[in-house]
C-alpha positions as CSV (number, residue, x, y, z in Angstrom):
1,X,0.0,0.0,0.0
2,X,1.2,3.3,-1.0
3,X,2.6,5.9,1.7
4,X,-0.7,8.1,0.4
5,X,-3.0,5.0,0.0
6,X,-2.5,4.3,3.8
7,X,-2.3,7.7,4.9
8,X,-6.1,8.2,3.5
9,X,-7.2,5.1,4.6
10,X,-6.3,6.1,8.5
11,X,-7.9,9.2,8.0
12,X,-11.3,7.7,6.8
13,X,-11.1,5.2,9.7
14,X,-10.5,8.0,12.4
15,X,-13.4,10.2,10.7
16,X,-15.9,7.3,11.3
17,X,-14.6,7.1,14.8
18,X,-15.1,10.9,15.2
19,X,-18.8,10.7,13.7
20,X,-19.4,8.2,16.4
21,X,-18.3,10.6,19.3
22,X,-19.8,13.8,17.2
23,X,-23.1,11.2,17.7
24,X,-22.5,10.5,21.2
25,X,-21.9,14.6,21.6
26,X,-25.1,15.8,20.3
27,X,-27.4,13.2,22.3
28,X,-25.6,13.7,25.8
29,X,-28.2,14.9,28.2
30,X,-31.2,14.3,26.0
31,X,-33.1,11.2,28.0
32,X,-34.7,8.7,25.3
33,X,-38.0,11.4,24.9
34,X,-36.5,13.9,23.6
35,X,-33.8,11.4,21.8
36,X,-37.5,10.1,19.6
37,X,-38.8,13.6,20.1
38,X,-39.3,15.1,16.1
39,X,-38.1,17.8,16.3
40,X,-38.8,18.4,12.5
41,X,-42.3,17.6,11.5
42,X,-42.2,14.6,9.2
43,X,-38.2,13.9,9.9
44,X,-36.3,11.8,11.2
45,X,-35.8,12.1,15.4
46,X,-31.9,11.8,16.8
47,X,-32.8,8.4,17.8
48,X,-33.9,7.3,14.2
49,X,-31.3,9.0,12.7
50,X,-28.2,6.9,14.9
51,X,-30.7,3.9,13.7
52,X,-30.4,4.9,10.3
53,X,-26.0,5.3,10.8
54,X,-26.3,1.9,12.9
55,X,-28.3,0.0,9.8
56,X,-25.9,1.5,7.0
57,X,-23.1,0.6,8.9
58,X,-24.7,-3.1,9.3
59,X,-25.3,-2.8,5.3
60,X,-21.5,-2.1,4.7
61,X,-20.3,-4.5,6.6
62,X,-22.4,-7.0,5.0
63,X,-21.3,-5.5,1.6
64,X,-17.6,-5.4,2.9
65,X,-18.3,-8.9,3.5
66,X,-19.5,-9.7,0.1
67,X,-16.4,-7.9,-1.3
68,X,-13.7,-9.3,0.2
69,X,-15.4,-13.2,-0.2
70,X,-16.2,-13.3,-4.1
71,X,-15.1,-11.5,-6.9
72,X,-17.6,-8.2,-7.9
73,X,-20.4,-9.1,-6.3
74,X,-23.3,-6.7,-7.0
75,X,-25.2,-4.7,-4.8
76,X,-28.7,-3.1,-5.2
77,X,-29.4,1.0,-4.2
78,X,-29.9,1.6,-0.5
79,X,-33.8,2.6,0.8
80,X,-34.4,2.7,4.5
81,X,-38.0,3.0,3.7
82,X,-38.0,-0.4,1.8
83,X,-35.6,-1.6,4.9
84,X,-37.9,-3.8,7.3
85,X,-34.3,-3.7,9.5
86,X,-34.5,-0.2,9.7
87,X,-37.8,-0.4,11.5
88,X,-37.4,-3.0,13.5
89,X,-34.0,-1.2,15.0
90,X,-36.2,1.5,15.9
91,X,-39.1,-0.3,17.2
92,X,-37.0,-2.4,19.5
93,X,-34.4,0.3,20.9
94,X,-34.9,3.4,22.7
95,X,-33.4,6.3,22.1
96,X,-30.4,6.3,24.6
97,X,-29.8,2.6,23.8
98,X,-29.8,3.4,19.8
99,X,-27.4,5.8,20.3
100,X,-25.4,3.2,22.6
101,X,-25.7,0.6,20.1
102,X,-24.5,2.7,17.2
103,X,-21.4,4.0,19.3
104,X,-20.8,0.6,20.7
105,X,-20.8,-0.9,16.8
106,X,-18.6,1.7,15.7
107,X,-15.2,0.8,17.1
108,X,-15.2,-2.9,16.2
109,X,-16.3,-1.9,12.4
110,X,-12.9,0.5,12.6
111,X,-10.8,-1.4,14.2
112,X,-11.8,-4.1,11.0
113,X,-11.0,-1.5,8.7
114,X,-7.8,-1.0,10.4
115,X,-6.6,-4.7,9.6
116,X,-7.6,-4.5,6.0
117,X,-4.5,-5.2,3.8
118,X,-3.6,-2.7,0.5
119,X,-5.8,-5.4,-1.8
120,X,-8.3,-5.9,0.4
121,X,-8.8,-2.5,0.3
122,X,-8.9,-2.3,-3.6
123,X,-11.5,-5.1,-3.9
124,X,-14.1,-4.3,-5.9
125,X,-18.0,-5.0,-6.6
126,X,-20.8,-3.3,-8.9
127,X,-24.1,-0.8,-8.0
128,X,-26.3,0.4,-10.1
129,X,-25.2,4.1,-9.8
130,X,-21.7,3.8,-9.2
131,X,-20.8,1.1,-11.5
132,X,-17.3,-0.5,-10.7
133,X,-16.1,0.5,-6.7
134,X,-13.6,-0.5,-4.8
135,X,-13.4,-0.4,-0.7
136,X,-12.0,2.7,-0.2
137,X,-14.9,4.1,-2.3
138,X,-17.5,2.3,0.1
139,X,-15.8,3.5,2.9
140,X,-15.2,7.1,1.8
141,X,-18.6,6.9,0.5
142,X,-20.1,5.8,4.0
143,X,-18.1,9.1,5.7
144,X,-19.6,11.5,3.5
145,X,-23.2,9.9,3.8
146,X,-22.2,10.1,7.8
147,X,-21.1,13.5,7.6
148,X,-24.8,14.5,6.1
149,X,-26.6,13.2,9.2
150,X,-24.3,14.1,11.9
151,X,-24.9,17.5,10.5
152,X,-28.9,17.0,10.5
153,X,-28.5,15.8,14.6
154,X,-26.4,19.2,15.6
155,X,-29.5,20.9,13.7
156,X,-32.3,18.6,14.8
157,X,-30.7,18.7,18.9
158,X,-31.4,22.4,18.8
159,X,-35.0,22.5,19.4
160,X,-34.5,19.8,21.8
161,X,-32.7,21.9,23.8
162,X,-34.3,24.8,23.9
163,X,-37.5,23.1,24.9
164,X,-35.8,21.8,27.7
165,X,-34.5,25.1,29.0
């Protein structure tokens, strides 16, 4: 693996581990009401969205999985709505415990990452919109898609708050 290879692939692990604590940040000193609390009419609550993180993690593992078993698998787009895991994560956790689960989850899929060699890392598999992808473009992928709702809690924690005060 190349010096700048490794170097990115560090940095993507360590920005998953920050979106955990970023998660864990937000949601300290909300109790599991105002953690399922919408504070957006017709969006997603703090609680669903670590749910939603938890259940796309669970999906990339599964597609890590795939990837580093066969050769190319192929993977179908992503809807949360079509999920039935997605609602049975939030059906069967409470707010404090989703965001405990999540948090828990997301060290042991880093440290995974962390023992990935240069080709497993370059294994590749097919989607419908992004063709032809490699790990590091799942991963990198995954941070960005993190980065979205991590930004929609710090919004959505807001009202919380200052309901609370």
């Amino acid at each position: 693996m190349s010096g700048n290879e490794s170097h990115l692939n560090r940095q993507l692990i360590s920005r998953l581990r920050q979106h955990a604590e970023d998660v864990r940040r937000i949601t300290s000193g909300l109790d599991d009401n105002a953690l399922e609390r919408r504070s957006v009419p017709d969006k997603w609550s703090l609680a669903e969205l670590a749910c939603h993180l938890w259940r796309v993690q669970q999906l990339f593992e599964d597609r890590l999985d795939a990837m580093l078993e066969r050769d190319e698998p192929a993977f179908e787009s992503y809807s949360p709505d079509q999920d039935p895991e997605f609602g049975n994560l939030v059906a069967a956790r409470r707010g404090t415990e989703a965001v405990d689960a999540f948090v828990g989850a997301r060290e042991g899929f880093a440290s995974r990452l962390e023992k990935l060699t240069s080709e497993e890392w370059r294994r590749t598999a097919l989607h419908p919109t992004f063709a032809r992808f490699d790990v590091l473009f799942l991963i990198e992928y995954m941070v960005h898609h993190e980065a979205h709702h991590v930004y929609q809690m710090f919004q959505r924690r807001l009202p919380l708050i200052a309901a609370a005060q």
